[in-house]
C-alpha positions as CSV (number, residue, x, y, z in Angstrom):
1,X,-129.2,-26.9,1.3
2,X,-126.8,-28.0,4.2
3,X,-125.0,-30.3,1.9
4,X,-124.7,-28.2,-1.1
5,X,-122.8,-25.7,1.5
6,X,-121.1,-28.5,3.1
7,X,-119.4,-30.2,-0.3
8,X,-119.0,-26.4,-1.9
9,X,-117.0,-24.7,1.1
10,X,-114.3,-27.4,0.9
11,X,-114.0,-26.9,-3.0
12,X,-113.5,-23.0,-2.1
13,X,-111.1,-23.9,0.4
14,X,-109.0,-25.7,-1.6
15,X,-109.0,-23.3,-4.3
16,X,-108.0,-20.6,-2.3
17,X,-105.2,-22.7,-0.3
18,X,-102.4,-22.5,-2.7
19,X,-102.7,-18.8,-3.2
20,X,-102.6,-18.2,0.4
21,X,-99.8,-21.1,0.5
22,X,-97.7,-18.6,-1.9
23,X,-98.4,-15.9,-0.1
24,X,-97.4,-17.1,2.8
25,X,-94.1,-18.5,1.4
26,X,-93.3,-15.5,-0.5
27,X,-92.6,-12.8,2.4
28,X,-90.1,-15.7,4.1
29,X,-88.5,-16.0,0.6
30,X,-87.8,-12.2,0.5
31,X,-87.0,-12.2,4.3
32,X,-84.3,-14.5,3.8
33,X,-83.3,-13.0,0.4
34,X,-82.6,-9.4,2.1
35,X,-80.6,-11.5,4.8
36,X,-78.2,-12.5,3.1
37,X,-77.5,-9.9,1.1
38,X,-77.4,-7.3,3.9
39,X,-74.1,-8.4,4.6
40,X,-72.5,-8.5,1.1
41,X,-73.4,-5.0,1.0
42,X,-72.4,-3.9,4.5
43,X,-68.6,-5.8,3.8
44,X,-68.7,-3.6,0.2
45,X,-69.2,-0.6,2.2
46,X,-67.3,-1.2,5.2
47,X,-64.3,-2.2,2.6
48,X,-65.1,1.3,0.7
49,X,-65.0,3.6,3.9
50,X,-61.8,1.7,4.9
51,X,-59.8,2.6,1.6
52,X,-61.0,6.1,1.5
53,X,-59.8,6.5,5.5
54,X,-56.4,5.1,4.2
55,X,-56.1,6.8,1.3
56,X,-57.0,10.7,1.7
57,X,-57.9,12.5,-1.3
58,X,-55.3,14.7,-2.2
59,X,-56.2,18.4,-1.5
60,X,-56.1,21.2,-4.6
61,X,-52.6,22.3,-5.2
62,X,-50.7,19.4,-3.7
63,X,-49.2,16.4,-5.5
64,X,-50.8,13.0,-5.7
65,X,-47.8,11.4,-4.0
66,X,-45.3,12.4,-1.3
67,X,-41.5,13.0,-2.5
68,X,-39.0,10.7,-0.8
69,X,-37.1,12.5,1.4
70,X,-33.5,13.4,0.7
71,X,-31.1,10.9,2.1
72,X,-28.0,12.0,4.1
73,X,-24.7,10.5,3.2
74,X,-23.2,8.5,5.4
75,X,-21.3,9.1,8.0
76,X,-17.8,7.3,7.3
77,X,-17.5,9.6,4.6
78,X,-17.2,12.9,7.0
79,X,-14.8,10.7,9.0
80,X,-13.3,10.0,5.4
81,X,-13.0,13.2,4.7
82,X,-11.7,14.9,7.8
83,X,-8.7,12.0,7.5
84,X,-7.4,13.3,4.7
85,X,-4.0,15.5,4.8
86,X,-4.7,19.3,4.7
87,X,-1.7,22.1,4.1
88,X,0.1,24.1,6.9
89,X,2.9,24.5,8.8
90,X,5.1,21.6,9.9
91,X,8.1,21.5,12.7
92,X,9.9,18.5,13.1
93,X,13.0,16.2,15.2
94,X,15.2,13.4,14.4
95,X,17.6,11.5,16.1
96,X,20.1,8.4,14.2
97,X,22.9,7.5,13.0
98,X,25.5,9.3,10.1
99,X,28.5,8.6,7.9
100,X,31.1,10.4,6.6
101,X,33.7,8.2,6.6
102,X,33.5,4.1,5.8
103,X,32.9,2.5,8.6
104,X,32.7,5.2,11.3
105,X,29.4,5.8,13.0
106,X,28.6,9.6,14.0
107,X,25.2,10.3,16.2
108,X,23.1,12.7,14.5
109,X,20.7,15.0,16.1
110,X,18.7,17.6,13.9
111,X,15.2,19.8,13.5
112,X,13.7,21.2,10.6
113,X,10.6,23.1,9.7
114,X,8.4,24.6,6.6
115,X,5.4,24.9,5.0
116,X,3.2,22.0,2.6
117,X,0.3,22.9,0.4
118,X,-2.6,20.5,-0.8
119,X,-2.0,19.5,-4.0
120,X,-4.0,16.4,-4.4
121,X,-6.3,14.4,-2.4
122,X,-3.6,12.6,-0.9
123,X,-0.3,14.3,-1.7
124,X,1.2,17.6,0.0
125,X,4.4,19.7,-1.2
126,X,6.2,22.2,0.5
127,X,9.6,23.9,1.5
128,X,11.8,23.6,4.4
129,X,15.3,24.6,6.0
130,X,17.2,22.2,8.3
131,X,20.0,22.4,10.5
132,X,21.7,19.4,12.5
133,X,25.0,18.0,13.7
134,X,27.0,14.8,13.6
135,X,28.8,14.2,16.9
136,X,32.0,14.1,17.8
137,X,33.7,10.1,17.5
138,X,37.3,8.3,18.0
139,X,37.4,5.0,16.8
140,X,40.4,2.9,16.1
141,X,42.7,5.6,17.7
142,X,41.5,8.2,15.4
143,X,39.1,11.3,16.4
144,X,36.5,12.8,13.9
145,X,35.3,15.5,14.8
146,X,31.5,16.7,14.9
147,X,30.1,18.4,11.7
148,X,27.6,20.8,11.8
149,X,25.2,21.3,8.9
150,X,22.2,23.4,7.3
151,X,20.2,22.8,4.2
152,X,17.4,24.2,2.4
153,X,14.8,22.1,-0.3
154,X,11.4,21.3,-1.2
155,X,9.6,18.3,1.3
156,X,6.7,16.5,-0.6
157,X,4.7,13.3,1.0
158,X,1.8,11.1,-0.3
159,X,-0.4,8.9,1.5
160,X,-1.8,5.5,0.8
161,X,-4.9,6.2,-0.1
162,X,-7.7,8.1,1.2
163,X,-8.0,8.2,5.2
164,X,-4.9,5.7,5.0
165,X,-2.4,6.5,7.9
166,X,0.7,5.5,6.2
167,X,2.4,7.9,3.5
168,X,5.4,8.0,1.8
169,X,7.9,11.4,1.9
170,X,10.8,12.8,-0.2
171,X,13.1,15.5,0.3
172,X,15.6,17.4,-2.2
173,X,17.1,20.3,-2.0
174,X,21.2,22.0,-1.1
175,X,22.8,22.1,1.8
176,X,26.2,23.6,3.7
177,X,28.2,22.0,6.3
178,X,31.3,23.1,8.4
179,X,33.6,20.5,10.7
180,X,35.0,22.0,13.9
181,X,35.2,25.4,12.6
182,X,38.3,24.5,10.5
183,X,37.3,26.5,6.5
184,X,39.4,23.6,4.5
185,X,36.6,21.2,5.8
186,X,33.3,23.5,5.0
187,X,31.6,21.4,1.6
188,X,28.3,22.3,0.2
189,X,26.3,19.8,-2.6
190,X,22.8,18.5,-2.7
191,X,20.9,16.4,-0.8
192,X,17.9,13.7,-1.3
193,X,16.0,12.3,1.2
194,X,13.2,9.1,1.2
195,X,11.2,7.2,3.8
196,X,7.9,6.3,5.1
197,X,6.0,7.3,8.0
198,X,2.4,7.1,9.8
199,X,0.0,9.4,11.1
200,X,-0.9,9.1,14.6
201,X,-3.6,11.6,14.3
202,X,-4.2,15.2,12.1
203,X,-1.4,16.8,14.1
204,X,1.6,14.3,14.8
205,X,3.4,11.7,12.7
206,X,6.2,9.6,13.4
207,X,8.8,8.8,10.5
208,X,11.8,6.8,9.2
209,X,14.1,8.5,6.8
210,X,17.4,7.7,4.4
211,X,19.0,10.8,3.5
212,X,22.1,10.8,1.2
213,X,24.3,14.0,1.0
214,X,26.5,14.3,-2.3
215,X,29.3,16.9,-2.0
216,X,32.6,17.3,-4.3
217,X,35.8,17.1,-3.0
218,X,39.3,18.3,-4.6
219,X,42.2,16.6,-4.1
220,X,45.9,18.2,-4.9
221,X,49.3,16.2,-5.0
222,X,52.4,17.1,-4.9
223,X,53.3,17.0,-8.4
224,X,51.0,19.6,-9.0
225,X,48.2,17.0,-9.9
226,X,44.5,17.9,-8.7
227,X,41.4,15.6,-9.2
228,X,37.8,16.2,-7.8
229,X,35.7,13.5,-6.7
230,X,32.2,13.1,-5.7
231,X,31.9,12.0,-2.2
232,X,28.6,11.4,-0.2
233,X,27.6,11.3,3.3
234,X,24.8,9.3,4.6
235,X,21.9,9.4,7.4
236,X,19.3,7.2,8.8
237,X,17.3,8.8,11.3
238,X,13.9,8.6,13.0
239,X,11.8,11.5,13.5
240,X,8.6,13.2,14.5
241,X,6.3,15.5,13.1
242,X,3.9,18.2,14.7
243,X,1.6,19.8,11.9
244,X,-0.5,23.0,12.3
């Protein structure tokens, strides 16, 4: 009886070893299973609570996006802007040189004044009166006397572009003149002026100017013989400009 127990308990044994071997192995195979993919599934979720934190669900009645906000224009174009020639009234001074007569150089001193309206972005037209006078002068022996003159026209000037200094100005218009009071020498015509000048800032300018005054002149002889001509005298003179 001994040995019948002794030679059927390590048949049992062995029986019964493999199912306890798989037990054994199966809860470390599930152990190691749940290990690794703990954190596959803790990255998924960690990734998921990181987009929703970044993107917030839109709340009812609000747009799914954010409108760009509206951009202001730069600022060169205020500076642009304010550059630019604007209407109003205008006083200005000039000093140079005149001619009456070939050759003979008269100082000239004179002022004028007006108004200019906008009527462009660059250009400005207006009207103005002037009054000035040619000095006094002997050359060669010979004395020429002053000349005092007024006049009366439409001024116009045109810048270079916008918010460029420089312009460009032109003058038209009649004027009167007188020459040491004596009547036989007062002559009236027209008168057209041209030059270019620069803006030292909204209010002041400085200019150079060509001005050519046409006037006609009769001439009687002695036989009884008369003949007009046109005569002209000329200016070059540099001025300034204040503008209100």
């Amino acid at each position: 009886m001994k040995k019948s127990a002794t030679v059927v308990l390590p048949l049992v044994l062995a029986m019964l070893a493999p199912s306890a071997a798989a037990q054994s192995v199966s809860p470390a195979w599930e152990a190691w299973r749940k290990k690794n993919e703990q954190p596959a599934t803790d990255a998924a979720q960690s990734k998921g609570q990181e987009q929703s934190q970044a993107q917030p669900a839109p709340q009812p009645g609000t747009p799914a996006y954010a409108a760009p906000a509206s951009v202001p224009p730069p600022s060169h174009a205020y500076s642009r802007q304010a550059a630019e020639p604007k209407g109003g009234f205008f006083v200005g001074a000039q000093v140079g040189k005149g001619w009456i007569y070939d050759d003979v150089d008269q100082n000239v001193a004179a002022i004028n004044a007006g108004y200019r309206w906008q009527a462009g972005d660059v250009s400005l037209i207006g009207i103005e009166l002037a009054s000035g006078r040619l000095a006094q002068t002997d050359q060669d022996g010979w004395r020429y006397g002053k000349v005092n003159y007024g006049s009366v026209g439409a001024n116009a000037r045109f810048n270079f572009g916008e918010g460029n200094p420089w312009f460009a100005i032109a003058r038209l218009g009649y004027w009167s003149a007188d020459g040491d009071g004596d009547d036989e020498s007062d002559v009236d015509g027209g008168y057209a002026s041209f030059g270019i000048g620069v803006d030292v800032n909204r209010n002041f300018n400085l200019n150079l100017m060509y001005t050519n005054h046409a006037y006609a002149t009769t001439y009687y002889y002695s036989s009884g013989y008369e003949e007009t001509e046109i005569n002209r005298a000329d200016m070059v003179t540099f001025g300034v400009e204040g503008r209100f």
